[in-house]
C-alpha positions as CSV (number, residue, x, y, z in Angstrom):
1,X,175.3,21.3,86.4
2,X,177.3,23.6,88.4
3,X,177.0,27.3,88.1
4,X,180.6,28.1,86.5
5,X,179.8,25.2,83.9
6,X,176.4,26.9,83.2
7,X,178.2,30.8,83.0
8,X,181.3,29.1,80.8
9,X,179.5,30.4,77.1
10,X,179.0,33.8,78.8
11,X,182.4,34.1,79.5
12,X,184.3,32.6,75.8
13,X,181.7,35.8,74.5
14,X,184.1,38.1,76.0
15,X,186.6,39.8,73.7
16,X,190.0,39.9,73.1
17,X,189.8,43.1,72.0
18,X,188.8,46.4,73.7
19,X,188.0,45.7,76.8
20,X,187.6,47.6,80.1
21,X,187.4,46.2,83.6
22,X,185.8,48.7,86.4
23,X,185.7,48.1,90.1
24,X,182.7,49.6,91.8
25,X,181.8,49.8,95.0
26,X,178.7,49.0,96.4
27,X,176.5,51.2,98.7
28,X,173.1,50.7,101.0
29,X,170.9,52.1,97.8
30,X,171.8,50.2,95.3
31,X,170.0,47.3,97.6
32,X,166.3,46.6,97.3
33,X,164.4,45.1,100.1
34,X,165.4,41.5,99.6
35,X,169.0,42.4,100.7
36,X,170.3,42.4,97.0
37,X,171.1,44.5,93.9
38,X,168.1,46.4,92.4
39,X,167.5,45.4,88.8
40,X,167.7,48.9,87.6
41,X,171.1,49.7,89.5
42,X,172.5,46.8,86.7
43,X,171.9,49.3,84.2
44,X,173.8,52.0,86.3
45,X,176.6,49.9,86.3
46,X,176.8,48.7,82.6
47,X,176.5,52.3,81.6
48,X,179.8,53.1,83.7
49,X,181.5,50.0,81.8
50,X,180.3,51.3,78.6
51,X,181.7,54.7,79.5
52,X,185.1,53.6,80.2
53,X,185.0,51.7,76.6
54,X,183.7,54.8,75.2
55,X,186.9,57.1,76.4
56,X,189.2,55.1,75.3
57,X,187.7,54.1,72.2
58,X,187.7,58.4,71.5
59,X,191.5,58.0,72.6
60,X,192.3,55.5,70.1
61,X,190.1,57.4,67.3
62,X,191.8,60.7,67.7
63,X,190.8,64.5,67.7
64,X,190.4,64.3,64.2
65,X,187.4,62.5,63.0
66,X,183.9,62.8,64.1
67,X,183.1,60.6,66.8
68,X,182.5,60.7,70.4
69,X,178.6,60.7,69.4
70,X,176.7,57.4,69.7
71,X,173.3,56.4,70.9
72,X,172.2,53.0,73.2
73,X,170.3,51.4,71.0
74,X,169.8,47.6,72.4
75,X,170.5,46.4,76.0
76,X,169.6,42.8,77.5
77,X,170.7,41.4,80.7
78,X,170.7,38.1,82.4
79,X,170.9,37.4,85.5
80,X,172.9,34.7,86.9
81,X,173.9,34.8,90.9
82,X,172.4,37.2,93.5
83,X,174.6,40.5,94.6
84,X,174.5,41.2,98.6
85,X,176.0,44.1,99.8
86,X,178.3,42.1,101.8
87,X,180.1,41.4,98.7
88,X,181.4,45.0,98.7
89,X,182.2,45.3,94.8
90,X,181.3,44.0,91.6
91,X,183.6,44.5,88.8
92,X,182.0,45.8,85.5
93,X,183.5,44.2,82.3
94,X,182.9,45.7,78.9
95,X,184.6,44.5,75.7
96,X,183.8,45.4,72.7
97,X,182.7,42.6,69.9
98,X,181.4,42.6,66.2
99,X,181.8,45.8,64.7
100,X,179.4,46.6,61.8
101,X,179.2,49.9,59.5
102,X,177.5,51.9,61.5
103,X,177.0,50.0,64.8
104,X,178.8,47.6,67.3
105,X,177.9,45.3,70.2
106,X,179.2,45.1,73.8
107,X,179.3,42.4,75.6
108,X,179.2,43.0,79.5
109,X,179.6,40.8,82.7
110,X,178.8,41.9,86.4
111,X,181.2,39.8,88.4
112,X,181.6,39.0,92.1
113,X,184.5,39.3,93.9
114,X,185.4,35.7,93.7
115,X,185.1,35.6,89.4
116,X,181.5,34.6,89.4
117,X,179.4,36.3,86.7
118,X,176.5,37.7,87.9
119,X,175.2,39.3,85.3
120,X,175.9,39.2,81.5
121,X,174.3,40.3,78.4
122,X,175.5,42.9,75.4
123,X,174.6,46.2,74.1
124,X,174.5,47.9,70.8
125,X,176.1,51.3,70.2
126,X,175.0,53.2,66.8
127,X,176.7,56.4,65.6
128,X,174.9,59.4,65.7
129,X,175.3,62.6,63.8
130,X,173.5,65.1,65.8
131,X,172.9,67.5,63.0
132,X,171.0,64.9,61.0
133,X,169.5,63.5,64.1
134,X,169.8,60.1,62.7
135,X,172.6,57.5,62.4
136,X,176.1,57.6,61.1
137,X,178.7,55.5,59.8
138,X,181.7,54.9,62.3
139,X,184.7,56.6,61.0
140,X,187.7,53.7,59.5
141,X,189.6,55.1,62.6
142,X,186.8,54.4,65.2
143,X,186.6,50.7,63.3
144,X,189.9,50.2,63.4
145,X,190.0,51.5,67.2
146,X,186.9,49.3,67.7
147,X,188.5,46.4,66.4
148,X,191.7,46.4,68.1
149,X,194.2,44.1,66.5
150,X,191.9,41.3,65.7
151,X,190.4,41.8,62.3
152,X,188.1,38.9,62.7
153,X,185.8,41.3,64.9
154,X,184.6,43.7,62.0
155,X,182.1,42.4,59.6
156,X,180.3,44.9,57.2
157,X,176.3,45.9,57.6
């Protein structure tokens, strides 16, 4: 089975939704001795897709409702096709998917610079109140920023 075939579920995962798509660059020490991505640079990257979901998701929300305050609570990653550094950049795509009471998943894709995914997996964010110190529930405006136009994505937990 060719590799595209094989990365094809990873990619109908992918939202319709909010969704950001980041460009980064790649530099000599983010390589390990193999001549390819470090495992743990991955991470560094998914956390600057997840960053970019995470300002615009406060933009939608608004100044007026608590949010802005969430905690990592799951991360997995697969890995699909080797990064060299001689592919220059990766691109970093977030979207957000099911969005529960007090929680939502991310899915995210590390792709080449021909479209190949290179990495995928998906994250959950949970609300936090930092007075409580525990989690919160999402505000109906972060839901409904979460959610985007497709009402599908929001199921109750």
């Amino acid at each position: 089975m060719r590799l595209r075939e094989r990365l094809r579920p990873y990619a109908a995962r992918m939202s319709s939704g909010l969704e950001r798509r980041i460009p980064v660059q790649l530099r000599w020490r983010d390589m390990d001795m193999l001549g390819h991505l470090n495992q743990s640079v991955y991470h560094e990257l998914l956390e600057e897709g997840r960053a970019a979901v995470m300002t615009e998701l406060v933009r939608r929300a608004g100044n007026g409702h608590m949010h802005g305050a969430y905690v990592l609570a799951h991360v997995d990653l697969d890995y699909h096709a080797e990064v060299r550094k001689d592919h220059g950049e990766v691109d970093i795509v977030v979207s957000v998917g099911r969005v529960g009471t007090s929680s939502f998943r991310m899915h995210h894709e590390v792709r080449l610079p021909d479209g190949t995914v290179a990495a995928s997996g998906e994250s959950v964010m949970v609300g936090w109140d930092p007075v409580t110190r525990g989690k919160r529930t999402l505000t109906d405006a972060e839901r409904s920023a979460l959610s985007g136009k497709d009402p599908s994505m929001t199921e109750r937990r």
